[in-house]
Biopython code that builds the backbone (N, CA, C, O; Angstrom):
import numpy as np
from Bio.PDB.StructureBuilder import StructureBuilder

atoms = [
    (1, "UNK", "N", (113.513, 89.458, 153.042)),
    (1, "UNK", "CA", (114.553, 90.141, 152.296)),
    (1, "UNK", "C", (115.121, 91.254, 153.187)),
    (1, "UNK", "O", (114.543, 92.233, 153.660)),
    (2, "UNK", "N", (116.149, 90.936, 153.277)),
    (2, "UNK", "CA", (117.095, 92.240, 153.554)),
    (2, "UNK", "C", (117.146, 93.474, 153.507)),
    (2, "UNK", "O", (117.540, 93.729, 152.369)),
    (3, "UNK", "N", (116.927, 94.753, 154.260)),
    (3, "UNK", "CA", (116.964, 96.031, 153.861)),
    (3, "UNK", "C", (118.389, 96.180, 152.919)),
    (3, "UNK", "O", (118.722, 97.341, 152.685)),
    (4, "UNK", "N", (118.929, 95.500, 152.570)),
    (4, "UNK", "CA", (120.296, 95.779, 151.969)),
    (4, "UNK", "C", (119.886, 95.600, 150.546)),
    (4, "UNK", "O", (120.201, 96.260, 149.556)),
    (5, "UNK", "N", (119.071, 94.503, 150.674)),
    (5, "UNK", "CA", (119.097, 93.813, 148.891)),
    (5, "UNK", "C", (117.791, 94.256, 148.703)),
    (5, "UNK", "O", (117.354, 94.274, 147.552)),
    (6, "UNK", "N", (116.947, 94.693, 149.823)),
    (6, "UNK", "CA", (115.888, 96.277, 148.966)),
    (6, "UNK", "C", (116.325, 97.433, 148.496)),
    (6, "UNK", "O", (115.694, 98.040, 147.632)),
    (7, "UNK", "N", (117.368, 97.841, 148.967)),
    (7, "UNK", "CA", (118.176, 98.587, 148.369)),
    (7, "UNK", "C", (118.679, 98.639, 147.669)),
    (7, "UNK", "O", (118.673, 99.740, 147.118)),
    (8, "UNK", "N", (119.629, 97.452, 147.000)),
    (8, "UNK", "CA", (120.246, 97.316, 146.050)),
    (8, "UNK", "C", (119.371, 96.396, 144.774)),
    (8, "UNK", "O", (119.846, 95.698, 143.878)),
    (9, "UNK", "N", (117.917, 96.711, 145.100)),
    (9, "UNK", "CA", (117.155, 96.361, 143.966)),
    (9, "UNK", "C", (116.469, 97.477, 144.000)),
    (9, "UNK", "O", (115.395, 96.934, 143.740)),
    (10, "UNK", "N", (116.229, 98.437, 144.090)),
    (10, "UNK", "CA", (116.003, 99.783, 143.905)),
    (10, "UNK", "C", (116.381, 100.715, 143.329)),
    (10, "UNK", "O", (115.808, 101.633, 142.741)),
    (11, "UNK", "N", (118.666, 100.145, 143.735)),
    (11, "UNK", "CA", (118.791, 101.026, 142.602)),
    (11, "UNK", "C", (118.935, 100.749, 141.184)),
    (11, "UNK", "O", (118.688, 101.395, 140.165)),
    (12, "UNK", "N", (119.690, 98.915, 141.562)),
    (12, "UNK", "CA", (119.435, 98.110, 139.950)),
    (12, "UNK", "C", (117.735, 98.921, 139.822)),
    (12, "UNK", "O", (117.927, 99.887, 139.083)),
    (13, "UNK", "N", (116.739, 98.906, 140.097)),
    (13, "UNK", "CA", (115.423, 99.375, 138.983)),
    (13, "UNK", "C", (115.734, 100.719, 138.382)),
    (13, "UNK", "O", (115.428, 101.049, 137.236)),
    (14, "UNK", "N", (116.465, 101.574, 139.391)),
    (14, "UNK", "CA", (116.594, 102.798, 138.770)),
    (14, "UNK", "C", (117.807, 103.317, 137.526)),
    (14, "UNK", "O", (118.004, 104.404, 136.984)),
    (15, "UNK", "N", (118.492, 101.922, 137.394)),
    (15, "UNK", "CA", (119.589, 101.932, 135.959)),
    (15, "UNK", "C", (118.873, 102.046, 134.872)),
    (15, "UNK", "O", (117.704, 101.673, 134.973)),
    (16, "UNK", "N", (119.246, 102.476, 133.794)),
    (16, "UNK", "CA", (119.146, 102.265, 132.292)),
    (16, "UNK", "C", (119.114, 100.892, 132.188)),
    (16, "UNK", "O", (119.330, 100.066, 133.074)),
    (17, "UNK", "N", (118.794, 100.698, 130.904)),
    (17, "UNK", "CA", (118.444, 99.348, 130.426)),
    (17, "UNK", "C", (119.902, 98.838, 130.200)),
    (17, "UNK", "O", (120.047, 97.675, 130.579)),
    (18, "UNK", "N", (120.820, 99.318, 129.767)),
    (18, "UNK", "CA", (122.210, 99.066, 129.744)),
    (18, "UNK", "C", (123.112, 98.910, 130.746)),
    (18, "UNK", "O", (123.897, 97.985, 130.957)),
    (19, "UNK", "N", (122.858, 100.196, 131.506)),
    (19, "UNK", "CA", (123.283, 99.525, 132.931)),
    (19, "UNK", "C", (123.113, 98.312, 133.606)),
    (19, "UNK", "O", (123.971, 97.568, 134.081)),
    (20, "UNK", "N", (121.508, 98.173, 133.582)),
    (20, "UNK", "CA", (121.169, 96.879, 134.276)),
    (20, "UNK", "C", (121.307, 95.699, 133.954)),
    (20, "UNK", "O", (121.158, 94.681, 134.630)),
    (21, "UNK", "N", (121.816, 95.937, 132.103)),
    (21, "UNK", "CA", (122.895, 94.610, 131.797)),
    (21, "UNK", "C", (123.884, 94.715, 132.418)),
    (21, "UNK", "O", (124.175, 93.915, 133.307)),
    (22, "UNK", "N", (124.486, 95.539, 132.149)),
    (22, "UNK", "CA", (125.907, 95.429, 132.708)),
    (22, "UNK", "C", (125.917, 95.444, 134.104)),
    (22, "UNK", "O", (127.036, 95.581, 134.599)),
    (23, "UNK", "N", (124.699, 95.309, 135.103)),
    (23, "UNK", "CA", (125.024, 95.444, 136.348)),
    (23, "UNK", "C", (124.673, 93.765, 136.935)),
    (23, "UNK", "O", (125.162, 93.074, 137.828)),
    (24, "UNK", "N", (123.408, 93.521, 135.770)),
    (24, "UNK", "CA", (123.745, 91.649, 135.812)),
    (24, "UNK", "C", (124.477, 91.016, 135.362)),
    (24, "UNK", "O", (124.250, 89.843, 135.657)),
    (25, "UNK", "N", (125.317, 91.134, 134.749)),
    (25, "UNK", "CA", (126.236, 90.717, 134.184)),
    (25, "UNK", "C", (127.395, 90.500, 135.653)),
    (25, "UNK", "O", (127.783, 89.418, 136.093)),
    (26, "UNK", "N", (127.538, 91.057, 135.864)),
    (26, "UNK", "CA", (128.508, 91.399, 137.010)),
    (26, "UNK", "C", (127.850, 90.640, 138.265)),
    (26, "UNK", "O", (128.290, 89.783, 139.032)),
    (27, "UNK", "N", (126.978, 91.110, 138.192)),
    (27, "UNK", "CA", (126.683, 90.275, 139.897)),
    (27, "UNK", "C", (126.326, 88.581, 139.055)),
    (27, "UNK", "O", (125.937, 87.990, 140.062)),
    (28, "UNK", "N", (126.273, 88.008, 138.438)),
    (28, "UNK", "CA", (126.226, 86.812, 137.508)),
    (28, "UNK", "C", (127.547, 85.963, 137.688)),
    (28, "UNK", "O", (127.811, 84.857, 138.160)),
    (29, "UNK", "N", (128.427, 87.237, 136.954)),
    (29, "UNK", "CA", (129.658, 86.584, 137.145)),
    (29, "UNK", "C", (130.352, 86.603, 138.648)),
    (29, "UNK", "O", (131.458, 86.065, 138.592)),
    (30, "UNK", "N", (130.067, 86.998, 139.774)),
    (30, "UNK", "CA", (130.613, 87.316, 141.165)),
    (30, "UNK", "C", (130.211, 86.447, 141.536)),
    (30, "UNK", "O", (130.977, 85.809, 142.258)),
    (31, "UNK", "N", (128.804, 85.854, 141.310)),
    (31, "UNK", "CA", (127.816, 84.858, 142.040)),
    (31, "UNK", "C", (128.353, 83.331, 141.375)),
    (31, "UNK", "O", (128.199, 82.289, 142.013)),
    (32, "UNK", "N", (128.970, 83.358, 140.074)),
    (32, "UNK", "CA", (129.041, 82.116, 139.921)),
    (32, "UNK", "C", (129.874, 81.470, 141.114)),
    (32, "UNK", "O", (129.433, 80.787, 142.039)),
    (33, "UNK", "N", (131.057, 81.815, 140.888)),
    (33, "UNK", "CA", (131.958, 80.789, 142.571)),
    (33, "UNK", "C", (131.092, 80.531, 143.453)),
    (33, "UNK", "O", (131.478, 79.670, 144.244)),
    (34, "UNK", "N", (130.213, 80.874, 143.616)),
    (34, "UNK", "CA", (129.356, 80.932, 145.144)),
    (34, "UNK", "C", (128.751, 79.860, 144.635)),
    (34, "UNK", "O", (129.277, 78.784, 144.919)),
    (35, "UNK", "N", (127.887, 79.842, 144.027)),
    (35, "UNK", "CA", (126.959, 79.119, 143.712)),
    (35, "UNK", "C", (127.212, 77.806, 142.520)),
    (35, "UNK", "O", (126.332, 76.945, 142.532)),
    (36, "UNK", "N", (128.023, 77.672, 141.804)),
    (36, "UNK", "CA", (128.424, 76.458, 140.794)),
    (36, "UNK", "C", (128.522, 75.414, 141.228)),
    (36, "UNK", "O", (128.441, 74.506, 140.400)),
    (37, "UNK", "N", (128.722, 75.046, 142.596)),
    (37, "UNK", "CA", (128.672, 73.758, 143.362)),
    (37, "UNK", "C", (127.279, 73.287, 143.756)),
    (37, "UNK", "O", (127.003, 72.118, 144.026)),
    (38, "UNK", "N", (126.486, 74.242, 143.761)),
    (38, "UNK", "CA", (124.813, 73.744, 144.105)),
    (38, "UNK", "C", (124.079, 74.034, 142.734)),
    (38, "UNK", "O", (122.933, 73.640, 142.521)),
    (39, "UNK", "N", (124.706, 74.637, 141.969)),
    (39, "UNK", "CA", (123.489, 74.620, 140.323)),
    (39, "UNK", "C", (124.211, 74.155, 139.266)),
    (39, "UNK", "O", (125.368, 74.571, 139.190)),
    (40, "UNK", "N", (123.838, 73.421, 138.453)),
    (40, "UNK", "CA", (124.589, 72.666, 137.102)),
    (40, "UNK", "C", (124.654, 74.020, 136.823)),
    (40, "UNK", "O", (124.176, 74.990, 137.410)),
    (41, "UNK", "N", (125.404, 73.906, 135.711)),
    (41, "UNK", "CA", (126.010, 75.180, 135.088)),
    (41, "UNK", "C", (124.969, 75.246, 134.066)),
    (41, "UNK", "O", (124.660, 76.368, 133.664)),
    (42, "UNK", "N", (124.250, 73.998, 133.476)),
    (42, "UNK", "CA", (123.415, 74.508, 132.149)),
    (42, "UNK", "C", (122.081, 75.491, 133.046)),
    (42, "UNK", "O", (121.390, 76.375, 132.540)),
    (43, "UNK", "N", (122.043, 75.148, 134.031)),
    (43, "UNK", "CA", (120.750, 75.876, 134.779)),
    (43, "UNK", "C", (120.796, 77.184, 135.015)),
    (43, "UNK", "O", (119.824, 77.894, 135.274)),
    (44, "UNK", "N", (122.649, 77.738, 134.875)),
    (44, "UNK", "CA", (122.926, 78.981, 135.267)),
    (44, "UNK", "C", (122.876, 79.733, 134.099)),
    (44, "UNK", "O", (122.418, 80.875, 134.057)),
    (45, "UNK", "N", (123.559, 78.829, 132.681)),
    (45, "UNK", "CA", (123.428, 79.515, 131.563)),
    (45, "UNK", "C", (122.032, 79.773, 131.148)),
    (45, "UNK", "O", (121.843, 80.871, 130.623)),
    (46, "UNK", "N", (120.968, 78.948, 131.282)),
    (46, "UNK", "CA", (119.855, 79.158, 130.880)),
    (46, "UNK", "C", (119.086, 80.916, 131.936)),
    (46, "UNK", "O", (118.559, 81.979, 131.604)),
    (47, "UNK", "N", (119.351, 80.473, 132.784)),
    (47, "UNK", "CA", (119.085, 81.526, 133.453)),
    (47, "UNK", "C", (119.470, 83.106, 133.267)),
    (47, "UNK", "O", (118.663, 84.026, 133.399)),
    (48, "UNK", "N", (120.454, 83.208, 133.031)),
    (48, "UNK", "CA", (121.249, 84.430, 132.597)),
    (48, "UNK", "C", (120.722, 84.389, 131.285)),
    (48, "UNK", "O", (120.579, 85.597, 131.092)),
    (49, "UNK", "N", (120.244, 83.707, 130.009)),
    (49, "UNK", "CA", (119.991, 83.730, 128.450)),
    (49, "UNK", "C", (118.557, 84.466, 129.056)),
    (49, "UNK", "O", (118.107, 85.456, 128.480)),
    (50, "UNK", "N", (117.923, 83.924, 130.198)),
    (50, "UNK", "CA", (116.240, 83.978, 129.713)),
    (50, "UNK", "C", (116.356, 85.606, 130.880)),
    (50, "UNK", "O", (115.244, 86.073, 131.128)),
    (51, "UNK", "N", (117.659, 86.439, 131.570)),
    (51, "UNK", "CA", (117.493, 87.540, 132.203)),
    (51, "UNK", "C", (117.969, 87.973, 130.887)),
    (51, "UNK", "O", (117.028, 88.550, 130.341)),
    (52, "UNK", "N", (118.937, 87.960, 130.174)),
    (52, "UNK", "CA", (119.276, 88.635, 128.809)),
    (52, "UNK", "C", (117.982, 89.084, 128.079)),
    (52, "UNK", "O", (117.430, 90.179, 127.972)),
    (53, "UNK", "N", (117.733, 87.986, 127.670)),
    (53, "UNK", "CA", (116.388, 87.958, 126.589)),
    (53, "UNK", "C", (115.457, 89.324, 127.470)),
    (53, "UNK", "O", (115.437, 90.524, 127.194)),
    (54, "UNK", "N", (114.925, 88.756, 128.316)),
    (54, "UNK", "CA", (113.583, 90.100, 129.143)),
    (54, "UNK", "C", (114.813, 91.178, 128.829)),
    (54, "UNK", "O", (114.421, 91.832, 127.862)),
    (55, "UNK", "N", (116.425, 91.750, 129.317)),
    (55, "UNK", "CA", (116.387, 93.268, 129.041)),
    (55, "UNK", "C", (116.044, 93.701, 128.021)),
    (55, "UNK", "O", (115.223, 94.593, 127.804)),
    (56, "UNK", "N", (117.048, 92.703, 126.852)),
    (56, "UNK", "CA", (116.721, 92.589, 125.783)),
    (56, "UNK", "C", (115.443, 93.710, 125.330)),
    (56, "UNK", "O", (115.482, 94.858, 124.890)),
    (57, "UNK", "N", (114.173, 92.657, 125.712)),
    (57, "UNK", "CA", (113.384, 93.098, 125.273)),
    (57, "UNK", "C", (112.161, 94.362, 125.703)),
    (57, "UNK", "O", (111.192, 94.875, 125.145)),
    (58, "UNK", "N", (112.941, 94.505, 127.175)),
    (58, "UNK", "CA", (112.203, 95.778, 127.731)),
    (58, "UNK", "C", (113.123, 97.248, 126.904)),
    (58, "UNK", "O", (112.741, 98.251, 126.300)),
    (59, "UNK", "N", (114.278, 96.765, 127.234)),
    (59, "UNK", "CA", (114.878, 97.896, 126.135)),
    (59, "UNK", "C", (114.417, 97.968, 124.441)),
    (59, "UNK", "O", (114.533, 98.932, 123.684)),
    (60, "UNK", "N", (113.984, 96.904, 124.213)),
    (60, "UNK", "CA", (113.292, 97.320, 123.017)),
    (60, "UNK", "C", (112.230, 98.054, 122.587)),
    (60, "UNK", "O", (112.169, 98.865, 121.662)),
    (61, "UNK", "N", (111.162, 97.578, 123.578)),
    (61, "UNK", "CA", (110.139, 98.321, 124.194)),
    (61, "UNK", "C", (109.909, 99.713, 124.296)),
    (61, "UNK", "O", (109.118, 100.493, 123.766)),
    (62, "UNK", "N", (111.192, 99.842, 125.466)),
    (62, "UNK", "CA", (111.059, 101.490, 125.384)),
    (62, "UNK", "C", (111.711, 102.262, 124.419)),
    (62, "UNK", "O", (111.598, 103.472, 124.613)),
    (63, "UNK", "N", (112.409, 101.908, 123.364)),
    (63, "UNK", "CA", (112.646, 102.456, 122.056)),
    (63, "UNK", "C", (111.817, 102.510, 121.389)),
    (63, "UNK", "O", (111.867, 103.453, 120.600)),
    (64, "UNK", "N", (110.451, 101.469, 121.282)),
    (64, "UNK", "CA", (109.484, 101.707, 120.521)),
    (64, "UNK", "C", (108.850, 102.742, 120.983)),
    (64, "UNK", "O", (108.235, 103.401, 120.145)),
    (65, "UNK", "N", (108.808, 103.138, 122.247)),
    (65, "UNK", "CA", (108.172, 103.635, 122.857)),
    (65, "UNK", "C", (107.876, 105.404, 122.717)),
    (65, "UNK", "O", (107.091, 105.961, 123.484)),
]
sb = StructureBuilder()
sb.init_structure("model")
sb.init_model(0)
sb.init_chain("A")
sb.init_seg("    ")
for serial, (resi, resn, name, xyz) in enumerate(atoms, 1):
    if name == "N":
        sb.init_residue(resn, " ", resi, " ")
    sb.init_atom(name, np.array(xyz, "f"), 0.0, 1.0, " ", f" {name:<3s}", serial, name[0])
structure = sb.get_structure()
């Protein structure tokens, strides 16, 4: 891995739980063109449902918290 994309998973860890939707969300949607020619699309939707679901539920977490 890249000192770049250690970095830029360092600071995605250091977002809010909202942020880091909205910051996958975004790199999700940037990445699709790139990548839609090598992954069925149901593989991409599933993927993004099952990163949803975990913020989902870490942000729930720390509200219980």
């Amino acid at each position: 891995m890249t000192k770049a994309v250690q970095h830029l998973l360092q600071s995605f860890d250091a977002l809010s739980e909202a942020e880091k939707h909205e910051a996958a969300t975004e790199v999700l949607r940037r990445a699709l063109p790139i990548v839609s020619a090598d992954v069925p699309e149901e593989a991409l939707v599933a993927t993004a449902e099952e990163l949803f679901l975990e913020l989902d539920a870490r942000e729930a977490a720390d509200d219980d918290a």
